[in-house]
C-alpha positions in Angstrom: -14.2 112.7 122.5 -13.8 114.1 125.9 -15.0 117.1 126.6 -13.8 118.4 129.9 -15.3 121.2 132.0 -12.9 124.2 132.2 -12.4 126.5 135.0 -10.6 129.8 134.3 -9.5 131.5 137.0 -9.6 135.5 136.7 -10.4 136.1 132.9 -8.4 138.8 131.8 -7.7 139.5 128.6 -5.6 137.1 128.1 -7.1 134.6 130.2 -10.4 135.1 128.9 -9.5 134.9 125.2 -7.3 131.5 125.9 -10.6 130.4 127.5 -13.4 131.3 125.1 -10.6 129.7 122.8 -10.9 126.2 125.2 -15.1 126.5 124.7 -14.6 124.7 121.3 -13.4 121.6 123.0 -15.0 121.4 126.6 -18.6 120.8 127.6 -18.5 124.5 129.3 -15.7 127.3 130.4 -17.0 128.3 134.1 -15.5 131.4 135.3 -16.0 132.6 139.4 -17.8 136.4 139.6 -16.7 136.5 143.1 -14.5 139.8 143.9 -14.1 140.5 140.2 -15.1 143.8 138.4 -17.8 145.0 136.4 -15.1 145.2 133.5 -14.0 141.0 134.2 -18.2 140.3 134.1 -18.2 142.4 130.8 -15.0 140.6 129.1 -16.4 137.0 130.4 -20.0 137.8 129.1 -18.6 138.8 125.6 -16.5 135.8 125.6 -19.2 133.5 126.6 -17.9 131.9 129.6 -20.0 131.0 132.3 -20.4 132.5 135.7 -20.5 130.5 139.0 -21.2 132.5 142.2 -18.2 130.7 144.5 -14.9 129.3 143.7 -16.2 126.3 145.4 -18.4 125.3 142.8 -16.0 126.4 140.1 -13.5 123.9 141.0 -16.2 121.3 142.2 -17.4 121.4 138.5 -14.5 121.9 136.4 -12.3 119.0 135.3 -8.9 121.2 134.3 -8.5 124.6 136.2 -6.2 127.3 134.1 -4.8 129.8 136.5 -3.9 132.8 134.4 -3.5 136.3 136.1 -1.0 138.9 137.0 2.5 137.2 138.4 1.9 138.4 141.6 -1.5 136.4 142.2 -0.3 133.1 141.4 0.5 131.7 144.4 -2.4 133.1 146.9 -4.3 131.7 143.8 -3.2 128.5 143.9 -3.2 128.6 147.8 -7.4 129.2 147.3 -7.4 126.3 145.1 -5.5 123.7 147.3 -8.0 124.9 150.2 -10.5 123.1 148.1 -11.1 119.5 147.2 -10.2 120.1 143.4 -8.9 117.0 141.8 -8.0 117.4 138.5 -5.6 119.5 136.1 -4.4 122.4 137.3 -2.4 124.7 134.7 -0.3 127.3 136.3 0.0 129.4 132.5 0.9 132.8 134.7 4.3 134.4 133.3 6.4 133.6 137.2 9.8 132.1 137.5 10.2 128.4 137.5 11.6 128.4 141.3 7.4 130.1 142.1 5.9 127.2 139.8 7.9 124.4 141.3 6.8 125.8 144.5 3.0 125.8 143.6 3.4 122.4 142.7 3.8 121.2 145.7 1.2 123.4 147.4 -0.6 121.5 145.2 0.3 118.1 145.2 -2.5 116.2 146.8 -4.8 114.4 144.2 -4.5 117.6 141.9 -1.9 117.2 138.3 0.0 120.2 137.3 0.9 121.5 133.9 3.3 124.1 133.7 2.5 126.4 131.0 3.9 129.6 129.3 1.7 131.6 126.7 4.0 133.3 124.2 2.4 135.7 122.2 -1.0 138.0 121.8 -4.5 137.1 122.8 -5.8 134.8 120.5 -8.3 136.6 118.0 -8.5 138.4 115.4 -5.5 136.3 112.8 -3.5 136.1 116.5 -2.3 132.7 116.9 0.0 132.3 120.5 1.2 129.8 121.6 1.0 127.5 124.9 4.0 125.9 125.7 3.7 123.2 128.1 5.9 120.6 130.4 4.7 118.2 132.9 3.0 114.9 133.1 2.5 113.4 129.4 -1.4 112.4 129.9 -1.9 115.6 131.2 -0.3 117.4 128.5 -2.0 115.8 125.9 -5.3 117.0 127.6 -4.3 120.3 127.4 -2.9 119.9 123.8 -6.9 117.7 122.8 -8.5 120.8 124.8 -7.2 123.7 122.1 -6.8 121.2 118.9 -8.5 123.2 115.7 -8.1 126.4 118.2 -6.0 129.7 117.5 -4.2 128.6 120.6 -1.3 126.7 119.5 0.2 124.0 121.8 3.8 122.7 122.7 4.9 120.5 124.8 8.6 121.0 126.1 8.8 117.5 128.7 7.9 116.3 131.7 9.4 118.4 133.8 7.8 121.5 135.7 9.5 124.8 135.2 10.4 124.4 131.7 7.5 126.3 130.2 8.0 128.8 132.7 11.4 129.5 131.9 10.6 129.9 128.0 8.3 132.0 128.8 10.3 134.2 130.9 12.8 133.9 129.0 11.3 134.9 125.8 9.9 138.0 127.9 12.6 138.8 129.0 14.3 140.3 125.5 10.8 141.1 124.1 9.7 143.4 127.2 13.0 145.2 128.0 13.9 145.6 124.1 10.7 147.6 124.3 11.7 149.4 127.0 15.0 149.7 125.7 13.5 151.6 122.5 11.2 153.9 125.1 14.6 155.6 126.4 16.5 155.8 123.2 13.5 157.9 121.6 13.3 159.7 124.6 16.5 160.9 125.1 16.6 161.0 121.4 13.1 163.7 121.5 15.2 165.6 124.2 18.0 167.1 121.5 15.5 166.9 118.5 16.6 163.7 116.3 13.9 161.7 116.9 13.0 161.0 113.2 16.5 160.7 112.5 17.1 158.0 115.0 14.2 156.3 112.8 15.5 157.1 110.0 18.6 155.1 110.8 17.2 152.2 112.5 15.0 151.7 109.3 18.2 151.2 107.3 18.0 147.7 109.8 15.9 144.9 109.6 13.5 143.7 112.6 14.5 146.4 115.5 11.8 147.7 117.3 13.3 151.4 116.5 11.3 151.8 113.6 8.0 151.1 115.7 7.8 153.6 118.9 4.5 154.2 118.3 5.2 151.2 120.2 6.0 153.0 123.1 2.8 153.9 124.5 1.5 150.4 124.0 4.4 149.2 126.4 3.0 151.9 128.4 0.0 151.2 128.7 1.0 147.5 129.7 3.5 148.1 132.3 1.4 147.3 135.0 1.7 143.7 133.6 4.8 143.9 132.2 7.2 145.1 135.1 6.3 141.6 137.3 7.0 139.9 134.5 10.5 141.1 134.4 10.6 141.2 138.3 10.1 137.1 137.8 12.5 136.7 134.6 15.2 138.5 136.7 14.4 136.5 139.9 14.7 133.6 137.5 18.4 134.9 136.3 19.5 135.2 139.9 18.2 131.7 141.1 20.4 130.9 138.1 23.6 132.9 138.8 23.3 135.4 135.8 23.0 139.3 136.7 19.4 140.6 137.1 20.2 144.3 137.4 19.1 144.5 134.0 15.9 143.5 133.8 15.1 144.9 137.3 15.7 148.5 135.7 13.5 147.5 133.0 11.3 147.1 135.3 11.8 149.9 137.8 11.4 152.1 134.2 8.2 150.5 133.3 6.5 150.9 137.0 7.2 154.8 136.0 3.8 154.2 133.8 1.5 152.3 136.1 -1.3 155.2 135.9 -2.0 154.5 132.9 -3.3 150.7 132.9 -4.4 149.7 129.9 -5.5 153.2 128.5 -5.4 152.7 124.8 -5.9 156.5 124.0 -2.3 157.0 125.4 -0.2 158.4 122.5 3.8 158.4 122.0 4.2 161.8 123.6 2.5 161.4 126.7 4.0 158.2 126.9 7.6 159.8 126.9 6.6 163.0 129.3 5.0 160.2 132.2 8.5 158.3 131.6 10.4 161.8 132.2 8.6 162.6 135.4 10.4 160.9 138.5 
């Protein structure tokens, strides 16, 4: 069976757990320590991934690269990597429009393959089973899909075609992230004249609407600082294809009104909603 050497380029929480999730499959997960934080050594370390000192030897090692980091990376990131003499798979899995993946493509075009891909879905852990959709070359796919068989990474291939998983992805986002927003303000404003719990009292009368979860609300919070690109790329994505964007770039205009509070899970539902008050 072939067991590729993995690359994972900038192990966040996501990335990392997608990666450790790879481990069962390749010969090793390499990850560069270069310009990353004593909190990316610590998640890589309890993931078991192994450090390389330069991106050079990352890429000179690894067999499929996957690029995973916040939207607004993506392309310096893959401008690093085409600096190099990398010449296998490159998996561009970051949540950017299809237009920005099409783009890196061709940055990268010279002996490298590229795999569009679109995670959907939690870290993988703990009963959390996302899944990696994926379009581009078929032999390539199917690596990617023989790299996370048995995994709690699920795989999907959409086609051939590069900007497809993108556009799921971002599409998907899309409604998830401003419905989440969406629920933020409603509970807010609701808060303001003192019907809180009855706006979810009557939103429990419905099935599936994120009303009856804004404890919610300071998870979104707390996630804004990935969330709001995402939107900012979903709503490029609607523009390039001549739907309105206002929507989603007031989602995420609302959401950058939280980006102090990266990632602090002892936020709570009120100090959510005062932060989202405060111009």
């Amino acid at each position: 069976m072939d067991q590729p050497t993995v690359g994972i380029l900038h192990p966040g929480s996501m990335g990392a757990a997608v990666a450790a999730c790879a481990a069962t499959n390749a010969a090793a997960v390499l990850w560069c320590e270069t310009g990353r934080s004593t909190a990316s050594a610590a998640r890589a370390a309890r993931f078991g991934l192994a450090p390389v000192a330069e991106l050079t030897e990352l890429l000179d090692r690894s067999d499929i690269v996957i690029s995973l980091c916040p939207p607004a990376g993506a392309e310096d990131l893959a401008r690093e990597v085409a600096e190099h003499s990398f010449a296998g798979v490159y998996v561009e899995a970051n949540a950017i429009n299809p237009v920005r993946t099409q783009r890196i493509a061709a940055l990268l075009e010279h002996g490298v393959t590229v795999v569009d891909g679109g995670v959907v879905g939690s870290p993988p852990g703990g009963g959390k089973t996302p899944t990696l959709y994926l379009s581009g070359p078929s032999a390539a796919t199917e690596r990617i899909e023989a790299l996370f068989a048995g995994t709690a990474v699920q795989t999907a291939v959409l086609g051939t075609e590069i900007g497809k998983a993108s556009a799921l992805k971002l599409a998907y986002a899309s409604f998830q992230k401003t419905s989440r927003v969406l629920v933020a303000l409603a509970v807010g404003m609701a808060r303001e004249h003192g019907v809180d719990q009855e706006l979810i009292e009557v939103a429990s009368r419905r099935t599936d609407s994120y009303l009856t979860e804004p404890q919610y609300v300071a998870k979104t919070a707390a996630r804004a600082w990935r969330w709001g690109p995402e939107l900012e790329e979903a709503a490029d994505a609607l523009a390039a294809a001549g739907l309105p964007p206002e929507m989603l770039r007031a989602a995420a205009s609302t959401l950058a009104r939280w980006h102090d509070v990266k990632d602090d899970g002892e936020l709570t539902l009120t100090d959510a909603l005062d932060r989202l008050a405060q111009p």
